[in-house]
C-alpha positions as CSV (number, residue, x, y, z in Angstrom):
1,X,115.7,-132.7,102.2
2,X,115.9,-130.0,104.4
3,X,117.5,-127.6,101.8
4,X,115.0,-129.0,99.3
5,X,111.8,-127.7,101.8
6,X,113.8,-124.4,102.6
7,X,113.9,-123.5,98.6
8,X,110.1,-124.0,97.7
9,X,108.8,-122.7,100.9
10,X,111.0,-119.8,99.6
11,X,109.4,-120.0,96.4
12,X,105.8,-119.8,97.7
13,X,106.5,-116.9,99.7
14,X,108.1,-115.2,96.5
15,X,104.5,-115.8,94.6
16,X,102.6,-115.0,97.6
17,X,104.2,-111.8,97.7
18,X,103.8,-111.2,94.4
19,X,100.1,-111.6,94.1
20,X,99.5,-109.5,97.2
21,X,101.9,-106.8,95.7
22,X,99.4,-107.3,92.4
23,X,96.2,-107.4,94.8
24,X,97.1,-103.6,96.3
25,X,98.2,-102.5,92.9
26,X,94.8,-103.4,91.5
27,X,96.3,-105.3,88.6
28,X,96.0,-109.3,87.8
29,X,99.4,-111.4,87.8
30,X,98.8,-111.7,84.1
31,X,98.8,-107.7,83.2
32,X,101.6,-107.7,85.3
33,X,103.8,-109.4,83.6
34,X,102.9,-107.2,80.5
35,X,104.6,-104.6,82.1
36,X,107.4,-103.9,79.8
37,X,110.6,-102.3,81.6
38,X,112.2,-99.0,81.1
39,X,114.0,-98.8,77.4
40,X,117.8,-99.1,77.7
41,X,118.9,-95.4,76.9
42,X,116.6,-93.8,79.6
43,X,118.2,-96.0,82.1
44,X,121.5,-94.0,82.7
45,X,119.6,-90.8,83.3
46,X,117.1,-92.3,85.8
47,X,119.8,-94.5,87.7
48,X,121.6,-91.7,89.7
49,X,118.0,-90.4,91.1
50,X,117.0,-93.8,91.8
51,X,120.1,-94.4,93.5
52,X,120.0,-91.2,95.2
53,X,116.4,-91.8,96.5
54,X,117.2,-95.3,97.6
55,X,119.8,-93.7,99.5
56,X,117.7,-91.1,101.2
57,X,115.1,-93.4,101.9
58,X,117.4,-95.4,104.0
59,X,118.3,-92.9,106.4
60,X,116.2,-91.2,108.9
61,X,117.6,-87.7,107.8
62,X,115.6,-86.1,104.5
63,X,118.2,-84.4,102.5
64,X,117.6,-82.1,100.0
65,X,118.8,-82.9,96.4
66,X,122.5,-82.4,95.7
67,X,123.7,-80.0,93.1
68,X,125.4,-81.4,89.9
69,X,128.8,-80.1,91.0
70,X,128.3,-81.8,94.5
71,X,126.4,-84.5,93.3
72,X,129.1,-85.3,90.2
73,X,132.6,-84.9,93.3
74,X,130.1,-87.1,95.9
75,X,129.7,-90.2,93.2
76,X,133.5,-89.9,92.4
77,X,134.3,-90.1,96.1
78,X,132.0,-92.2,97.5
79,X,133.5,-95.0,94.5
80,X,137.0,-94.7,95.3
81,X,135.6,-95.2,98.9
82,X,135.1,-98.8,100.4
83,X,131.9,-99.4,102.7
84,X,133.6,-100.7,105.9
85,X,130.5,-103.1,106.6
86,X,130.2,-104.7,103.2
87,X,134.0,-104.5,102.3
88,X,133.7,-105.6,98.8
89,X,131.2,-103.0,97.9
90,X,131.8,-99.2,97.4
91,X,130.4,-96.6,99.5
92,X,128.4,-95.2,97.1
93,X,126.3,-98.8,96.4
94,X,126.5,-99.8,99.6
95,X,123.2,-99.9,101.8
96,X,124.5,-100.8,105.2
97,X,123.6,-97.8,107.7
98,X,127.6,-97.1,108.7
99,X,127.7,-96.7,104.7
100,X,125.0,-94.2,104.9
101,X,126.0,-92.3,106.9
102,X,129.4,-92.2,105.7
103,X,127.7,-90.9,102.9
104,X,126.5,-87.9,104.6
105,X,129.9,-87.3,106.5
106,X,131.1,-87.3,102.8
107,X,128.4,-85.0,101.2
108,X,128.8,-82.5,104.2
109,X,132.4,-82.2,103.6
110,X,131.8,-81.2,99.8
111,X,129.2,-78.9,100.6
112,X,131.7,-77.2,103.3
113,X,134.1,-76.7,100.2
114,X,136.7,-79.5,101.1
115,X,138.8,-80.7,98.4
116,X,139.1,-84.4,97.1
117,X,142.1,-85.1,99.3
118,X,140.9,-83.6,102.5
119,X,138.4,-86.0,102.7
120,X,140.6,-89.0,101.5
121,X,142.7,-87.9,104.8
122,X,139.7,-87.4,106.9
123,X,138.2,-90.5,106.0
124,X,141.8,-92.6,106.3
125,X,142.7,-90.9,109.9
126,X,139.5,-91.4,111.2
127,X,139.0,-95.5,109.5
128,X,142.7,-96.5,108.0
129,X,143.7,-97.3,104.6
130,X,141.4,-99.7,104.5
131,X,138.5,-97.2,103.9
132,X,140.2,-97.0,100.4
133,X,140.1,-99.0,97.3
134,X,143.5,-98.3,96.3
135,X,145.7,-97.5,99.0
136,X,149.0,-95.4,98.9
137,X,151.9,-97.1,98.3
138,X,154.0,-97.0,101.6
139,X,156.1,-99.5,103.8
140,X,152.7,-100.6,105.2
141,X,151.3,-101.7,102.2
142,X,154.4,-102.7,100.4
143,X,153.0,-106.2,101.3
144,X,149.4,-105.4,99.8
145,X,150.6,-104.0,96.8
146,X,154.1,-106.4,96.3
147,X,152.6,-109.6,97.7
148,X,150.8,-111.0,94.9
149,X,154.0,-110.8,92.5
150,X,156.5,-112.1,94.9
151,X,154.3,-115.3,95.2
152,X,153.9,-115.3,91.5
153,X,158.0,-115.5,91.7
154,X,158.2,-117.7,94.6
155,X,156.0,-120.3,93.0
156,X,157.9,-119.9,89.3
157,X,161.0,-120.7,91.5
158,X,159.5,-123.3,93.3
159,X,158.1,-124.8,89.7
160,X,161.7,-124.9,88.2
161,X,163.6,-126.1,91.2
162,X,161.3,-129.3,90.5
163,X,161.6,-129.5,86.8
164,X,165.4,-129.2,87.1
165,X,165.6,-132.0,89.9
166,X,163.5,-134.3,88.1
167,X,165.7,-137.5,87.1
168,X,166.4,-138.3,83.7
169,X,165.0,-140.9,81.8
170,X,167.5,-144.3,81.8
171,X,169.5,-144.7,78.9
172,X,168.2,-147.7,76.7
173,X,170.3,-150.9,77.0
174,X,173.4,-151.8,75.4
175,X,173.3,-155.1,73.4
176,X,175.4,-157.0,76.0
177,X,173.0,-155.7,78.8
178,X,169.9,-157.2,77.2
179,X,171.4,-160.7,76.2
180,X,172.4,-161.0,80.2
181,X,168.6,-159.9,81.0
182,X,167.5,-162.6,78.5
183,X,169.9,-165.0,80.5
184,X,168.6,-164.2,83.8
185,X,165.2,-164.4,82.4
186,X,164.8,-167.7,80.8
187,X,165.1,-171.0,82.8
């Protein structure tokens, strides 16, 4: 019932918000929904500044727009990058503030002429392997990146060690066997 209350009250507040969001904009409910959304095609070019201006507006610092060399190496790093907040989100869709201002860290690096691996190393001696999506293969991730296959192995094993000890089915009964069960049967 309790769950049941949570979700409407939930609801309201979504339609409340909605018409006062309406209210300041000047429009009724109705013309808003007329609003038709931004064509397909257009929405690749306008993504990255919206991104980059959700971004910005997160932080306290105002930074001045990237150039399309720095801007192109930032989104490549910061996707390879994992947020170390979120953990299953990249750095560069993350909006926690450690993410954020990873981000910076990362975009002051490119614009001091770092390379692509410096800032891997950086990033991994300052935070671990973890900070990455696709750690190195070495001895400390053997386990990470082995793991998964030797239980895929262990439980084939496992799967044919029972199919191979499973008993076989009786042999039928031999003529003489089933007239001494007919004997033992009948009164």
């Amino acid at each position: 019932m309790r769950a049941a209350r949570t979700f409407f009250l939930g609801v309201a507040l979504a339609w409340l918000q909605t018409q006062a969001f309406c209210a300041s904009e000047g429009q009724s409910l109705q013309t808003a929904r007329e609003v038709r959304p931004v064509a397909a095609p257009e929405l690749p070019a306008v993504l990255p500044v919206v991104v980059s201006a959700g971004v910005a507006g997160h932080s306290a610092r105002s930074e001045s727009p990237m150039a399309p060399e720095v801007q192109t190496r930032w989104e490549h790093i910061a996707a390879e990058l994992r947020c170390l907040v979120c953990q299953n989100e990249s750095l560069a869709s993350s909006t926690a503030e450690l993410a954020v201002d990873l981000r910076h860290e990362v975009r002051h690096l490119i614009e001091q002429g770092q390379s692509d691996a410096d800032i891997r190393t950086f990033l991994v001696s300052r935070y671990g392997d973890f900070v990455l999506y696709k750690p190195e293969v070495k001895p400390a991730t053997w386990l990470l990146w082995f793991g998964p296959f030797a239980l895929l192995l262990l439980a084939l094993w496992v799967a044919l060690r029972s199919v191979r000890r499973t008993p076989p089915l009786p042999a039928p009964l031999t003529d003489l066997e089933r007239e001494r069960v007919r004997q033992l049967l009948e009164p």
